[in-house]
N, C-alpha and C positions, 0 to 999 in steps of 0.2 A: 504494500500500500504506500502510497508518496505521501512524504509529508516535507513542508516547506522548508524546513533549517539543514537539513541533509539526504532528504529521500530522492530515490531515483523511481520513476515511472516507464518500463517498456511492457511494450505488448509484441505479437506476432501477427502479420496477415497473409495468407496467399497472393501469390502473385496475381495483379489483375482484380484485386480485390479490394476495394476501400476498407480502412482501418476502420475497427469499432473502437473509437477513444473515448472514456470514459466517461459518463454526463455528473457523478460525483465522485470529488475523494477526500483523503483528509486532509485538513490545512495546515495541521502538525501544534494544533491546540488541542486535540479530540473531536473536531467537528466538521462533521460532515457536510459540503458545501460543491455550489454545481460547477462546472469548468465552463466556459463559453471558448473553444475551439475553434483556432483558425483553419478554414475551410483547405485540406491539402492538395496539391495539384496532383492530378491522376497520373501525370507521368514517375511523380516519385514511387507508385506504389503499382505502376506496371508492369515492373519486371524484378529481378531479386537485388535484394543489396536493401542498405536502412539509410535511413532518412530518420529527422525529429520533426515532430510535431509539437506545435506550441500556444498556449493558451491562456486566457485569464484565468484566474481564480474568481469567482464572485462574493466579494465579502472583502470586508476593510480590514487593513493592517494594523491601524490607528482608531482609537474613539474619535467619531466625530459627531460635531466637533469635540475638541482634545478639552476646551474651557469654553462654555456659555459665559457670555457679556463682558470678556474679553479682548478689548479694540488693540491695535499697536501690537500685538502680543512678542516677547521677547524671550527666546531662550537661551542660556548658557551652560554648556558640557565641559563641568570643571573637573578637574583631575581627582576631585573627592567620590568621584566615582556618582555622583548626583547630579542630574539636570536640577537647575531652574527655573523658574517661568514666573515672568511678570507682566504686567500690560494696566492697559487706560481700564478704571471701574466707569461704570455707566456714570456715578455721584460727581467725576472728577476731581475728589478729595480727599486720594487716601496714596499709599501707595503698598502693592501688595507684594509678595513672594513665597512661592510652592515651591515644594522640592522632594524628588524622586530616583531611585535607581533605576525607571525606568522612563520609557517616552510616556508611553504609554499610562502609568502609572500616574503621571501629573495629572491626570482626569479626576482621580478620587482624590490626589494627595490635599491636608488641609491647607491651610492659609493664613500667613501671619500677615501681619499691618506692619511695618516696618516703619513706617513716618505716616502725620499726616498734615495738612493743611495749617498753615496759620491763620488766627483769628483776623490780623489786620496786617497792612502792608504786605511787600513783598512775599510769594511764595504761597499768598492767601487765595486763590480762585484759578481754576481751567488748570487740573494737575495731570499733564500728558504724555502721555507715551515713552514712561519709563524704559532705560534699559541696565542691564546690570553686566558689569566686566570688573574683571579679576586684572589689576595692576601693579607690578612691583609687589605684591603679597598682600594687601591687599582691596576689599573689594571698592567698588563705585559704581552711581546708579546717575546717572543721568537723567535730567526729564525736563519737561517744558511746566510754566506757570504765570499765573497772574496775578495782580495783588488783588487783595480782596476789596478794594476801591474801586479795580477794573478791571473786568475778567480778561479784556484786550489785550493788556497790556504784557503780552507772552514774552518773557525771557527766558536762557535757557540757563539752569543750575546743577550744584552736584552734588552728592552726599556721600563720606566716606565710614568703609568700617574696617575696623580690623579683627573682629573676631573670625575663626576659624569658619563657622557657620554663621550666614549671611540673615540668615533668619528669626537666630534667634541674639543677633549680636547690640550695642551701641552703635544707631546712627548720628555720625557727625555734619553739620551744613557746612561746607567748604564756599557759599558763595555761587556768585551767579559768575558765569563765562562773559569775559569783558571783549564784546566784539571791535572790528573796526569800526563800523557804526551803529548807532543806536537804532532798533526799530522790533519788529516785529518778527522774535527767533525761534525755531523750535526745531526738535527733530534730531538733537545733534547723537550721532554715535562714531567710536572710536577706531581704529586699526591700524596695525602696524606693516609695513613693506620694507623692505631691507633692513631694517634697523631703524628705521621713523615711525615714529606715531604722528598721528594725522587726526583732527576731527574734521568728521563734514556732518554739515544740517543745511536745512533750510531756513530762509530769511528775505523779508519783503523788501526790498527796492521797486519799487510801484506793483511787482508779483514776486509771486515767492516765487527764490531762485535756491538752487543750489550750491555752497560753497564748500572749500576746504582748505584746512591750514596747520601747518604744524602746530605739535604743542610742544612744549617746556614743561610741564607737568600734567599730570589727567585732571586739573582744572583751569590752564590756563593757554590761551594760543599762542604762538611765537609769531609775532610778524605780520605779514600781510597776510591777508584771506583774497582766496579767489574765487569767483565765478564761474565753475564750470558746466551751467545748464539753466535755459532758460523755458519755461513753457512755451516755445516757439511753434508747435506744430499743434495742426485741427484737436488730435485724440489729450493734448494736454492742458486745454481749456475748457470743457465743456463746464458751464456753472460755475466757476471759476479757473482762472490759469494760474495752475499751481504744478510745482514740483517738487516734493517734499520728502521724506523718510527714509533717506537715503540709507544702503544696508551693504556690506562690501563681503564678497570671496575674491582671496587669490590663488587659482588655480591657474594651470598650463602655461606659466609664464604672462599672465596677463593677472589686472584687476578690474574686475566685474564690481560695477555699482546699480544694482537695481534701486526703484526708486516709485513715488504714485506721485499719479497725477489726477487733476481733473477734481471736481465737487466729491464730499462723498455720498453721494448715491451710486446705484446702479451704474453710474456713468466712470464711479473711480476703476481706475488700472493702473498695471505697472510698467513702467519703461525699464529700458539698460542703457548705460554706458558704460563702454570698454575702453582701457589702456593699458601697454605694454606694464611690463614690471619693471622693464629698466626704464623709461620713461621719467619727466620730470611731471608729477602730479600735480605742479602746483600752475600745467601752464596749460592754459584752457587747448590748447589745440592738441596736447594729449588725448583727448579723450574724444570718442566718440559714440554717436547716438542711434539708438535702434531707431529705423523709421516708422517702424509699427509698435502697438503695443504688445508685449512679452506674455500678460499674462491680464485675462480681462474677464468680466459677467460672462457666464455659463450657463442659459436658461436647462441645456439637456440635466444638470445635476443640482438645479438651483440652486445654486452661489453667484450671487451678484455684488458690485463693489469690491473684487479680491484686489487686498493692496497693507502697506503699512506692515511690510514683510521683514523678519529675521531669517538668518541661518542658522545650523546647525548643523550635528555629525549621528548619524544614528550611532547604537551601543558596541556594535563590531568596529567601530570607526573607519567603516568602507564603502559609506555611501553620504552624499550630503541630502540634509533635511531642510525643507523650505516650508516656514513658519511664517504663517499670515491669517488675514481677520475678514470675514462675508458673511452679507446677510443669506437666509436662507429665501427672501423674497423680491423685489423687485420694487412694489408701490411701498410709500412712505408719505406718513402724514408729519407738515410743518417740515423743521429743518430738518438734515439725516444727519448733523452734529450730535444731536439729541437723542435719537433712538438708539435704544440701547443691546438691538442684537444682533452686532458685530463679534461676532463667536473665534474664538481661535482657534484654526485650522493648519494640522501637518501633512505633507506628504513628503514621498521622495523626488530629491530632484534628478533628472537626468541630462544627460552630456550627451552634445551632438558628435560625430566624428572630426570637427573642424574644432574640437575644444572648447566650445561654446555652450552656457548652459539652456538646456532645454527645459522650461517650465512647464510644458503639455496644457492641461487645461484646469481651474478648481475642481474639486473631488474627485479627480482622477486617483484611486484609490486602489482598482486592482489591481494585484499581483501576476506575476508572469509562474506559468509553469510549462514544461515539457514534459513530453514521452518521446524514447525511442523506440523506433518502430520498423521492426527488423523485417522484408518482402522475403519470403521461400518459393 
């Protein structure tokens, strides 16, 4: 019988004879689940000799969603052998963090309040899209806010801890990130290339734009910040021109910055831009812009709005996981700041043969399986 983590599936058929491949087997949890079978050319099983046949699984890998009312959602695969997972609450005045040995297990794991809101001033209203990385030993949570005078009034701040466990430790306010200019910031997350850390977020100059800049420590930038993206194209306007959340892997010699765009309703998605690794990051002609959008609403699996994505490594650390937030419908009443079932959703991500990451589509969810399939 196959099962997913190390089973092999063959069967036998006569020459000239279509294979009878399975319509269920086991998924390698104990449960019994259908295949959906790509349909095999009849020349492979016309004459003797084996071929593989190959198939979906039907059934999810992952709970989904992984966390109800969940926006932004953020995880981090720390060497303590624990995921974490943080994100926007619908209240936007708290800030939370789970944690689990497994991906999967973040679904039931509890939840601690780590900070919350201040009463007045600074850091008092619109508390956003937390993310948490492990620095120099260690942790910090990034996130966007407003005072409690003015929910607008979004800067971006940080908080440090150094206890072992990020959960149950003292958090410190480190201050808000002193830009080149003053306006309207959020979004900012961290990463390192050759030996630089780097923050990029988004920040309004007549629209949110994209930047990035070194830092001197994990709360302060070194230098000039640059501009490397602007809402310029049709799919990153709609409802608003925005390009925000920016989220970085570097694989194959290059760095990949996914990123949303566009209002959030149904209409939000995500772009990419790409740059070399030995490249100079800080000069807008580095990088370059997908002309289409990467990864957008999917009325076949009802996920609309997928966007405001993290990365991740699944538990074998042999595949990357792509962490993101959608509704599961489409109409929305008043703003879609406000509605609060932006769910956080994982799958895997895949790589094109040109090194390139392949996002597929939301809820793309099933698993691949084979049989060999030996013709006599």
């Amino acid at each position: 019988m196959f099962t997913h983590s190390d089973g092999e599936l063959k069967l036998t058929t006569p020459a000239g004879t279509k294979p009878e491949l399975p319509m269920y087997v086991d998924n390698g949890a104990g449960e019994t689940v259908k295949v959906d079978w790509e349909e095999p050319e009849p020349s492979l099983y016309a004459q003797t000799g084996a071929f593989v046949a190959q198939g979906n699984l039907a059934d999810r890998e992952f709970p989904h969603p992984l966390a109800p009312n969940r926006a932004d959602p953020h995880i981090h695969k720390h060497t303590d052998g624990y995921y974490y997972l943080t994100g926007s609450v619908p209240e936007y005045d708290r800030i939370v963090l789970r944690r689990s040995q497994t991906l999967s297990g973040l679904a039931s794991a509890s939840e601690s309040v780590i900070w919350t809101k201040h009463e007045e001033g600074e850091m008092g209203n619109h508390i956003w899209a937390p993310e948490l990385h492990f620095i120099d030993g260690k942790w910090y949570v990034y996130f966007a806010a407003g005072t409690a005078e003015d929910k607008w009034a979004i800067r971006q701040y940080v908080l440090e801890c150094e206890a072992d466990n990020p959960c149950e430790g003292h958090w410190v306010e480190k201050g808000k990130i002193v830009m080149n200019f003053e306006s309207f910031t959020l979004d900012a997350t961290t990463f390192v290339v050759n030996g630089t850390r780097y923050l990029a977020w988004a920040q309004i100059d007549e629209v949110s734009c994209l930047y990035i800049a070194r830092m001197s420590n994990p709360w302060t930038i070194d230098g000039k910040q640059v501009r490397i993206s602007s809402p310029d194209l049709e799919w990153e306007r709609h409802g608003h021109k925005v390009n925000e959340g920016p989220a970085v892997l570097v694989r194959n010699g290059r760095v990949f910055m996914a990123y949303s765009a566009s209002a959030t309703d149904d209409r939000y998605c995500m772009g990419l831009l790409t740059a070399a690794e030995s490249s100079d990051l800080l000069d807008p002609a580095s990088w370059t812009k997908s002309p289409e959008p990467v990864f957008r609403s999917h009325p076949a699996t009802s996920e609309y709005g997928p966007g405001h994505n993290s990365f991740t490594r699944d538990e074998a650390d042999e595949t990357d996981i792509l962490v993101y937030h959608a509704r599961s419908y489409k109409e929305i009443d008043g703003e879609p700041l406000y509605d609060p079932n932006r769910h956080a959703r994982i799958q895997r991500l895949g790589w094109k043969e040109d090194g390139t990451p392949d996002f597929g589509f939301p809820g793309q969810q099933a698993r691949r399986i084979t049989c060999l399939v030996t013709v006599e």
